[in-house]
DSSP file (Angstrom, degrees, kcal/mol; ACC not computed):
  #  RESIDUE AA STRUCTURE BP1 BP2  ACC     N-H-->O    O-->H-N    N-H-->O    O-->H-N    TCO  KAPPA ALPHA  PHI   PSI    X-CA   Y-CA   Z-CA
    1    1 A X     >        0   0    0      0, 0.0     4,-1.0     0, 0.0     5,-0.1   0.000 360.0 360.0 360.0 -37.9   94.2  105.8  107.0
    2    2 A X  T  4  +     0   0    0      1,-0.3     0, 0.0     2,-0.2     0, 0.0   0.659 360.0  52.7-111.6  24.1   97.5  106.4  107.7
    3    3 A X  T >> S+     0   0    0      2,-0.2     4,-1.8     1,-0.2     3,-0.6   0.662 108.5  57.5 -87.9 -28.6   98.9  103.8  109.0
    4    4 A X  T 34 S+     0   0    0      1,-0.2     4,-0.3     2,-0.2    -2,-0.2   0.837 101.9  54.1 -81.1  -2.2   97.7  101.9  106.0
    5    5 A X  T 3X S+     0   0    0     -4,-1.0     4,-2.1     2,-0.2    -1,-0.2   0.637 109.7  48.5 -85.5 -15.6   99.2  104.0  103.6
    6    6 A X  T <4 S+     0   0    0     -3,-0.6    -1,-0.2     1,-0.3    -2,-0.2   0.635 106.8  50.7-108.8   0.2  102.6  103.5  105.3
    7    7 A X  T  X S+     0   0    0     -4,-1.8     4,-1.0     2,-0.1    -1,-0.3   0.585 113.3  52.7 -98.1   5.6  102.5   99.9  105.5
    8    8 A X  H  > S+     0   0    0     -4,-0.3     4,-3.0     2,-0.2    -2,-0.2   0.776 112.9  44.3 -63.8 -55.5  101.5  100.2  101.5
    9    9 A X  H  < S+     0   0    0     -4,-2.1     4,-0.5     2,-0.2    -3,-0.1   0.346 103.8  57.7 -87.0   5.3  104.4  102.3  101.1
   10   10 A X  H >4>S+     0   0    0      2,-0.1     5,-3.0    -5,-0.1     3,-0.6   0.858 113.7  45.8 -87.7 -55.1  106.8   99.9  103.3
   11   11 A X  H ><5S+     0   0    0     -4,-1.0     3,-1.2     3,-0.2    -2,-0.2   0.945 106.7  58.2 -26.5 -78.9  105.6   97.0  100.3
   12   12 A X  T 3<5S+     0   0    0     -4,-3.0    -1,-0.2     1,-0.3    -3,-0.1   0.736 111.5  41.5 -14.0 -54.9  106.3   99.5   97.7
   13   13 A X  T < 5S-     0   0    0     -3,-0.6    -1,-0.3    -4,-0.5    -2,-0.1  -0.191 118.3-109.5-102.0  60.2  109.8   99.6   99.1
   14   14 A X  T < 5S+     0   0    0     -3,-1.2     2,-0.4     1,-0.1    -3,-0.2   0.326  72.2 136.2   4.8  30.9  110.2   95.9   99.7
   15   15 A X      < -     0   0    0     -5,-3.0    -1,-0.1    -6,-0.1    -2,-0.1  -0.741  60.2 -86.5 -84.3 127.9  110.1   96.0  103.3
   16   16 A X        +     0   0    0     -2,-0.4     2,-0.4     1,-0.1    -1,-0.1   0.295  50.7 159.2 -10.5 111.1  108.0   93.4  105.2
   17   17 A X        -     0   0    0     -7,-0.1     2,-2.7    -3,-0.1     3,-0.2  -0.984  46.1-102.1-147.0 163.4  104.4   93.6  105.9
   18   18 A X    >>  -     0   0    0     -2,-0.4     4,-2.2     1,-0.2     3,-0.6  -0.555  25.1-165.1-109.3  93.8  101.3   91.5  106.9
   19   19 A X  H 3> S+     0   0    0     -2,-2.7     4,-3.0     1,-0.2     5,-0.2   0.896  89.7  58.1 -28.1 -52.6   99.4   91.3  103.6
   20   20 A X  H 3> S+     0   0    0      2,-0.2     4,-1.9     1,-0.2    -1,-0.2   0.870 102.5  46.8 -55.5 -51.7   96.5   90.2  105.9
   21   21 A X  H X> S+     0   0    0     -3,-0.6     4,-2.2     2,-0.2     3,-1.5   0.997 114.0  56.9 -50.0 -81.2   96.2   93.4  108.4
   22   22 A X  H 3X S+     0   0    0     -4,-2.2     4,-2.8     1,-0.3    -2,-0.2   0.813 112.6  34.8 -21.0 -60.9   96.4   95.5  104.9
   23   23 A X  H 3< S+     0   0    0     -4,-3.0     4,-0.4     2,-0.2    -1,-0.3   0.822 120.1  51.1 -85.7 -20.9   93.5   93.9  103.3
   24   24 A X  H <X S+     0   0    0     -4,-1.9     4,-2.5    -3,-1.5    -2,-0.2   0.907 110.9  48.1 -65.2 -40.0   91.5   93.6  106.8
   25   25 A X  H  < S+     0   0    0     -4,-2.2     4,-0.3     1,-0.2    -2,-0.2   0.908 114.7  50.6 -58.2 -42.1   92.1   97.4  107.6
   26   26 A X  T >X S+     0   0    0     -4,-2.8     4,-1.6    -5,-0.3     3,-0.8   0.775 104.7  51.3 -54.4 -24.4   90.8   98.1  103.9
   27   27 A X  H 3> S+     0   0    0     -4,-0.4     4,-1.5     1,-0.3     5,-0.5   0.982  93.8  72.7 -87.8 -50.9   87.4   95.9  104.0
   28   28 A X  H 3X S+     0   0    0     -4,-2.5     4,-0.9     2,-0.2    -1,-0.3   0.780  98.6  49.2 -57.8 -13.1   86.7   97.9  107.2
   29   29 A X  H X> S+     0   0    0     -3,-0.8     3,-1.3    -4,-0.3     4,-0.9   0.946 114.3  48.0 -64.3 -69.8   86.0  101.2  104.3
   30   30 A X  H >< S+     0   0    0     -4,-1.6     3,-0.5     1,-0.3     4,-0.4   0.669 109.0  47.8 -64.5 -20.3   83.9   98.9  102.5
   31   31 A X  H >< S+     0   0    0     -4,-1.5     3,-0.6     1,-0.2    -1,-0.3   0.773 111.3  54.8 -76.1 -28.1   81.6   97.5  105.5
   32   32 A X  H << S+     0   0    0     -3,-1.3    -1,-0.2    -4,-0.9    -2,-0.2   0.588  89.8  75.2 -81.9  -6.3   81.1  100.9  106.5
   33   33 A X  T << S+     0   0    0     -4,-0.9    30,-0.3    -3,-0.5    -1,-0.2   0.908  70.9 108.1 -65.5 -46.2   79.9  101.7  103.2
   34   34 A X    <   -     0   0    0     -3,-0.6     2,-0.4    -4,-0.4    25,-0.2   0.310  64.4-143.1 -21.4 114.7   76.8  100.0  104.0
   35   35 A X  E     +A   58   0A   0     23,-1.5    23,-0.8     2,-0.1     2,-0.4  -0.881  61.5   1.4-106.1 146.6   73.8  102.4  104.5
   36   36 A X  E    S-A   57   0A   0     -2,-0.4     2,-0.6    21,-0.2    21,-0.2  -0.582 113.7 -17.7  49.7-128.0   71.4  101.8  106.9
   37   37 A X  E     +A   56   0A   0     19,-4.9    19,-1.8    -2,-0.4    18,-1.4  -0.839  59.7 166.8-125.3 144.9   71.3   98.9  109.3
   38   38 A X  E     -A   54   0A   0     -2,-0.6     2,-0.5    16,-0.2    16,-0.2  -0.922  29.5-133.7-132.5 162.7   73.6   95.5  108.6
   39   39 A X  E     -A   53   0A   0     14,-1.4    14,-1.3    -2,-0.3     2,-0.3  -0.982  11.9-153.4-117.6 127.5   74.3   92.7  111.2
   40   40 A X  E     -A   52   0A   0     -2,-0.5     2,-0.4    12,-0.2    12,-0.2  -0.783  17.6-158.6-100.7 147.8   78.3   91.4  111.4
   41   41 A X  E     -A   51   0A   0     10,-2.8    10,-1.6    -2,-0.3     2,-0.0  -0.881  22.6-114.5-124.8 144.7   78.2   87.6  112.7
   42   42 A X        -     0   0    0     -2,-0.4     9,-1.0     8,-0.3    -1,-0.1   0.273  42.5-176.6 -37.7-173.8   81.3   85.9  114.4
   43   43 A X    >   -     0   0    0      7,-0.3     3,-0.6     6,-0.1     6,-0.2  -0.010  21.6-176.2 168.1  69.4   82.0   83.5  111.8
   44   44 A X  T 3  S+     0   0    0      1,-0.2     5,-0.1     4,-0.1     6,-0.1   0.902  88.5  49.3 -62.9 -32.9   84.9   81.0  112.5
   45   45 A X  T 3  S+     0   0    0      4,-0.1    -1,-0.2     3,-0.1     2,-0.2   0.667  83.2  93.5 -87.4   1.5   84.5   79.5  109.2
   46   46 A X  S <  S-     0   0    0     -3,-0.6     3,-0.3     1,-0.1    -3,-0.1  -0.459  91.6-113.1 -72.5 152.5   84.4   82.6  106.9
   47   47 A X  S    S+     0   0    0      1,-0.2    -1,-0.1    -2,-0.2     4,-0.1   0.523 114.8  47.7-115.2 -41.8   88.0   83.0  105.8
   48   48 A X  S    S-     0   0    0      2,-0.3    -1,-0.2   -24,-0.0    -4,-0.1   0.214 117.6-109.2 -96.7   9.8   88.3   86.5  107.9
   49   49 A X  S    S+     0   0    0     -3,-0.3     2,-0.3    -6,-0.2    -6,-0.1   0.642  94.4  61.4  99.2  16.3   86.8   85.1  110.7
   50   50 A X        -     0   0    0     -6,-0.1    -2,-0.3    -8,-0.1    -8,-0.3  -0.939  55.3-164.0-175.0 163.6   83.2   87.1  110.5
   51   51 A X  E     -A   41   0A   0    -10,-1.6   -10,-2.8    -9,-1.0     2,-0.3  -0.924  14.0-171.3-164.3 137.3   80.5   87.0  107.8
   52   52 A X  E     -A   40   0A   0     -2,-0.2   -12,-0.2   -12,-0.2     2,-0.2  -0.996   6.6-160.8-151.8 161.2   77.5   89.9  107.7
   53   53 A X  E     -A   39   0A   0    -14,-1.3   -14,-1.4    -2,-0.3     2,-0.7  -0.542  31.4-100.7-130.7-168.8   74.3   90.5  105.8
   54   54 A X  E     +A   38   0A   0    -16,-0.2   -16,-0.2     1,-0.2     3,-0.2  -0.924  32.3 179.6-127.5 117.5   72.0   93.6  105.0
   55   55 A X  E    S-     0   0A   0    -18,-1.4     2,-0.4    -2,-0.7    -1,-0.2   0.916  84.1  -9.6 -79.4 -38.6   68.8   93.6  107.5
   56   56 A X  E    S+A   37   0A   0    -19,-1.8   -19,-4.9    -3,-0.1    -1,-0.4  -0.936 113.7  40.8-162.9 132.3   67.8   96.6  105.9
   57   57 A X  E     -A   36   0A   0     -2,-0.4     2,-0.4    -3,-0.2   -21,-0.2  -0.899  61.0 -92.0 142.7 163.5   69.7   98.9  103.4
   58   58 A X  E     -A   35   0A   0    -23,-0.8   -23,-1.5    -2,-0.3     2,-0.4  -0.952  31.5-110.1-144.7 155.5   72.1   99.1  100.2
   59   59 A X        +     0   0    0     -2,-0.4     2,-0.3   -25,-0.2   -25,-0.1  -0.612  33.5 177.6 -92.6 153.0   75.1   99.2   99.8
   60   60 A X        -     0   0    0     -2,-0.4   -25,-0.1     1,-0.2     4,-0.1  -0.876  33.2-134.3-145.2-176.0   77.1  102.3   98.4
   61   61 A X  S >> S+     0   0    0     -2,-0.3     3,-3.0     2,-0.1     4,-0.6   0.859  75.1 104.2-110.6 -49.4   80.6  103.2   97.7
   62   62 A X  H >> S+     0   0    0      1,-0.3     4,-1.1     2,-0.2     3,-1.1   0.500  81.6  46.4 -16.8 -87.6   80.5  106.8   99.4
   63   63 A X  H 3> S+     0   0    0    -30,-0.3     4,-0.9     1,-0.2    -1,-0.3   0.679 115.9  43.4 -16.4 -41.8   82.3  106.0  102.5
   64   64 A X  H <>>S+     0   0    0     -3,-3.0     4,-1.3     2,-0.2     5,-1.3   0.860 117.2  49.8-105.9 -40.9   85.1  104.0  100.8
   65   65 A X  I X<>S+     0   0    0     -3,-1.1     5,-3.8    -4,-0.6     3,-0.6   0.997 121.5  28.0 -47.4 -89.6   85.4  106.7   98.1
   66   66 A X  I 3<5S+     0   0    0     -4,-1.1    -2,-0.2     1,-0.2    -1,-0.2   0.600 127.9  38.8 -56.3  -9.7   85.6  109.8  100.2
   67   67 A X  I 3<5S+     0   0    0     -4,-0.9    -1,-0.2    -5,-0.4    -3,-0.2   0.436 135.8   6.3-137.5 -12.6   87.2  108.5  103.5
   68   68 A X  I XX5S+     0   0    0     -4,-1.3     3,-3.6    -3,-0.6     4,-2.2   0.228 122.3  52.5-123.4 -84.9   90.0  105.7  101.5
   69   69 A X  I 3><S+     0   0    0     -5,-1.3     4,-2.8     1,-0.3     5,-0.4   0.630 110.6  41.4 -69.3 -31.0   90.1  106.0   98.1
   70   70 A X  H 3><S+     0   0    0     -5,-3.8     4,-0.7    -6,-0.3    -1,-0.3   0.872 116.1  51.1 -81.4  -4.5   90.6  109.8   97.5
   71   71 A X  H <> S+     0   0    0     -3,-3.6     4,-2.2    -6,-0.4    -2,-0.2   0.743 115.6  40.9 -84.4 -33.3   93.0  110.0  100.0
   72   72 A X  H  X S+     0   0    0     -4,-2.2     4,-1.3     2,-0.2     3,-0.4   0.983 113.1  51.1 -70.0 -53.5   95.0  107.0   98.6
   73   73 A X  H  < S+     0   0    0     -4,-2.8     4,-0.3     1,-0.2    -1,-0.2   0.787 113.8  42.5 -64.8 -21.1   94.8  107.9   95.0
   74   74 A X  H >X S+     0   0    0     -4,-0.7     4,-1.3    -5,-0.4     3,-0.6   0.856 119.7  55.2 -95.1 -35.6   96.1  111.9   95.7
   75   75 A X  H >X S+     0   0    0     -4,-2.2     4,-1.8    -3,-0.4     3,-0.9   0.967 110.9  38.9 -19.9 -86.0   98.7  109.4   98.2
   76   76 A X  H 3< S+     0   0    0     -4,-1.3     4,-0.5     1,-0.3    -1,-0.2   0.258 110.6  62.5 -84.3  -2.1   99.8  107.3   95.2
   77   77 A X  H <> S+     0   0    0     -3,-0.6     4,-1.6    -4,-0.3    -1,-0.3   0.869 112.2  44.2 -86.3 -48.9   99.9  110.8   92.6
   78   78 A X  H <X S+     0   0    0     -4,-1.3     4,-3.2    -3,-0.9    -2,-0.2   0.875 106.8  51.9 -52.3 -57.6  102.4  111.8   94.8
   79   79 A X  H  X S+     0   0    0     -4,-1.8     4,-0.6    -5,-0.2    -1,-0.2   0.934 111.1  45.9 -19.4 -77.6  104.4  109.1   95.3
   80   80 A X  H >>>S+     0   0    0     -4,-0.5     4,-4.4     2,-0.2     3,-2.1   0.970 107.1  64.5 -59.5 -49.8  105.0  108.2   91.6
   81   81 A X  H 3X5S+     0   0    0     -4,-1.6     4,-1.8     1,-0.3    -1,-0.2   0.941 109.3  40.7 -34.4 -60.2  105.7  112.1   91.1
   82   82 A X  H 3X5S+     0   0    0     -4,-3.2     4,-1.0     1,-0.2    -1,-0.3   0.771 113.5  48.9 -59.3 -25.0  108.5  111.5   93.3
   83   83 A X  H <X5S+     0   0    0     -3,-2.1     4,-1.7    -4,-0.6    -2,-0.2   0.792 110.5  53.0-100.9 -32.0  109.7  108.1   92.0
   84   84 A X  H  X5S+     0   0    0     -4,-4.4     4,-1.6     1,-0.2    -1,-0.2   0.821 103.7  59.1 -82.1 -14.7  109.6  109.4   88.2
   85   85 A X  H ><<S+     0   0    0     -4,-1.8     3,-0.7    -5,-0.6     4,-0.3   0.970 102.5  46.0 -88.1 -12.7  111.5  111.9   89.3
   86   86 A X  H 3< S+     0   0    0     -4,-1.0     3,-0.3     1,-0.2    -2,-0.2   0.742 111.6  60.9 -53.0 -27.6  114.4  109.6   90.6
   87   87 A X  H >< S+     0   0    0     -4,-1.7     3,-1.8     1,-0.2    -1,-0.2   0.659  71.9  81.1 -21.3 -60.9  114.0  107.9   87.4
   88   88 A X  T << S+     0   0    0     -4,-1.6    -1,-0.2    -3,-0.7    -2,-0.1   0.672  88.1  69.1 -59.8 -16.3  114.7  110.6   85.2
   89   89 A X  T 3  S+     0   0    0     -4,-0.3    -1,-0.3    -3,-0.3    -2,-0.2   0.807  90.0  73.0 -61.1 -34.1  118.4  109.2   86.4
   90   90 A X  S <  S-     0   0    0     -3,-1.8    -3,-0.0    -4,-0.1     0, 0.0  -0.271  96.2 -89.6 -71.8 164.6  118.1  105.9   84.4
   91   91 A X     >  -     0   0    0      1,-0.1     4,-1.6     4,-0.0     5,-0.1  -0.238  45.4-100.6 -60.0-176.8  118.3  105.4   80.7
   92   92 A X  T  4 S+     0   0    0      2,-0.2     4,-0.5     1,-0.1    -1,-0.1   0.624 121.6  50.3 -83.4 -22.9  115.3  105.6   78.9
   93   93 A X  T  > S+     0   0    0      3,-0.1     4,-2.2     2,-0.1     5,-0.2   0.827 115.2  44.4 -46.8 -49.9  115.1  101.5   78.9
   94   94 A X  H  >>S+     0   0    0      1,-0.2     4,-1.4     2,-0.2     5,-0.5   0.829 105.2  55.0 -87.7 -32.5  115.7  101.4   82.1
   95   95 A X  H  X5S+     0   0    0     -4,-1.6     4,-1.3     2,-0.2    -1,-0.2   0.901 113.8  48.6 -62.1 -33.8  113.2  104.2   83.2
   96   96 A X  H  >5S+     0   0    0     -4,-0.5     4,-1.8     1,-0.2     5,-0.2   0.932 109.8  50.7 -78.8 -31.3  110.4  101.9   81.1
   97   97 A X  H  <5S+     0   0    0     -4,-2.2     4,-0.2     2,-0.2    -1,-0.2   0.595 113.5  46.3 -67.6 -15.8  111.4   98.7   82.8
   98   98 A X  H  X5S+     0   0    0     -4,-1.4     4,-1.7    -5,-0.2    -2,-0.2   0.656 114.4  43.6 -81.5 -40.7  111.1  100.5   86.3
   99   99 A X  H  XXS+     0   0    0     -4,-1.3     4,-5.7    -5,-0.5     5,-0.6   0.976 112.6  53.5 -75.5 -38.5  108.0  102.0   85.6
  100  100 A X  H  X5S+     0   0    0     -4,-1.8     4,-1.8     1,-0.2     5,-0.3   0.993 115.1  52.3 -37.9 -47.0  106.3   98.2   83.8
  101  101 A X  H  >5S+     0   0    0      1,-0.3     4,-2.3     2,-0.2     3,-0.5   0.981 103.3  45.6 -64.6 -61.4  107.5   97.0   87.0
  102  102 A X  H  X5S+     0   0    0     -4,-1.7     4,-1.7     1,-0.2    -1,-0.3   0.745 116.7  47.2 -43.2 -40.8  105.7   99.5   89.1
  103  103 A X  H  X5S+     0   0    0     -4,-5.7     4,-1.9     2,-0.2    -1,-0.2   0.607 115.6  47.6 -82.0 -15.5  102.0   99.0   86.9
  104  104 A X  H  X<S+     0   0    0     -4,-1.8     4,-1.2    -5,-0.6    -2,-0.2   0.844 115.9  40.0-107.2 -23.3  102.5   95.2   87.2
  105  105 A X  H >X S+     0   0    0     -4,-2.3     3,-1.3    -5,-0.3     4,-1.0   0.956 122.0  46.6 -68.0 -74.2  103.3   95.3   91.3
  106  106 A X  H >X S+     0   0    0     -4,-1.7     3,-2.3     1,-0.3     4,-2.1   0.778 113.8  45.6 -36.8 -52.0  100.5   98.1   91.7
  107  107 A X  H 3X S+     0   0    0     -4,-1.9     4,-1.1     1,-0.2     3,-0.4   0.817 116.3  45.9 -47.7 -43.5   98.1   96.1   89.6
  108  108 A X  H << S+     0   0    0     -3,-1.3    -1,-0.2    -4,-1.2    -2,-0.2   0.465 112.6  52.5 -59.6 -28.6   99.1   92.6   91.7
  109  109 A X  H XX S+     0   0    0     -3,-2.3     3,-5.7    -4,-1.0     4,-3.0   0.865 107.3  52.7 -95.3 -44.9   98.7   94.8   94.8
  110  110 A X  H 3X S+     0   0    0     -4,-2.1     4,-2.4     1,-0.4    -2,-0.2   0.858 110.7  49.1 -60.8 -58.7   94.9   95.9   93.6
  111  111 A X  H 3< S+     0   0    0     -4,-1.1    -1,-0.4     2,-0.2    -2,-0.2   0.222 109.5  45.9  27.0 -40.8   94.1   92.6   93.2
  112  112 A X  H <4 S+     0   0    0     -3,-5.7    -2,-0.2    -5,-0.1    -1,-0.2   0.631 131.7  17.3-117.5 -31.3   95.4   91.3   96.7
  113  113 A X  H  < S+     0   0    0     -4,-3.0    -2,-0.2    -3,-0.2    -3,-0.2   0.789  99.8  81.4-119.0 -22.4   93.6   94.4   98.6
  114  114 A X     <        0   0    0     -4,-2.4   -87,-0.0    -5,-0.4   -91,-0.0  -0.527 360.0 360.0 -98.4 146.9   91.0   96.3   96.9
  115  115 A X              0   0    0     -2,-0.1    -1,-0.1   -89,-0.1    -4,-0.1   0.709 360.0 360.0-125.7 360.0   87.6   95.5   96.5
């Protein structure tokens, strides 16, 4: 968990990272969400290289809730906490064109990685 939060926050500050690793480390929340019993298949032509179905079972969000997403979203309250307060340094144009910037990356990011 927290290595993905700090290659999130290496993006965030435009440092390099491999988009791909990000969004694979994420999908492992969401396949473990899976209750009961699932089968993961090899898959060379699936697009992440393995492809799985539900032998028996639903899916639920619990895993990916409790074990990523509330530790990223109280992550990403902090964060911004910090960043508006560097902010408060800009004009008040410039503080709204930093933050637009900031909803339109995150949204772009949610998008690339979230499921």
């Amino acid at each position: 968990m927290k290595s993905i939060i700090a290659e999130l926050n290496k993006q965030r500050n435009q440092d390099s990272v491999n988009e791909y690793n990000i969004k694979q480390a994420i999908k492992v929340f969401e396949i473990t969400s899976f209750v009961n019993q699932i089968e993961i298949l090899i898959d060379p032509l699936h697009p992440s290289g393995y492809d799985y179905f539900i032998v028996k079972g639903h899916l639920t969000t619990d895993y990916y809730i409790i074990n990523f997403e509330r530790h990223y979203v109280k992550f990403i309250k902090t964060y911004f906490q910090q960043k508006a307060k560097e902010w408060l340094q800009l004009s008040v144009p410039e503080y709204v064109n930093q933050a637009l910037k900031w909803l339109e990356d995150e949204e772009k990011w949610g998008k690339k990685y979230y499921p």
